[in-house]
C-alpha angles and dihedrals in degrees: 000000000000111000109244114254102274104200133038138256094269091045085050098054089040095061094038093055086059095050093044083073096066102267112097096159088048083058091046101049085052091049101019083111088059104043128070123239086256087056098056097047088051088057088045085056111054131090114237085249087057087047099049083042093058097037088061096040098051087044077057098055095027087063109037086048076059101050091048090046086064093044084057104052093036088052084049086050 
């Protein structure tokens, strides 16, 4: 059974940032308290080009939930 995502969308940008700049192990050492041990061997994993990819698509997301976020509790007001 697949361990549940430990950390959330902002924790995870965070950490890929810091691994977008070539040190995965440095990103993992600062976060390694807040990822699982699947997470960490899904960074471990990933090209630089997969890290900068879904670095841009998760900022994306992460933005555009917000957004809507926004749309929701301005439509309740």
């Amino acid at each position: 059974m697949e361990e549940a995502m430990s950390v959330d969308a902002e924790m995870l940008i965070q950490v890929l940032e810091e691994a977008s700049n070539g040190d995965v192990e440095a990103a993992i050492a600062k976060h390694g308290a807040s990822l699982s041990d699947t997470e960490k061997a899904q960074l471990r994993r990933l090209t630089p080009a997969q890290i900068k990819t879904t670095l841009k698509n998760l900022q994306d997301a992460n933005k555009a939930l917000n957004k809507m976020l926004i749309l929701d509790v301005n439509n309740n007001l």
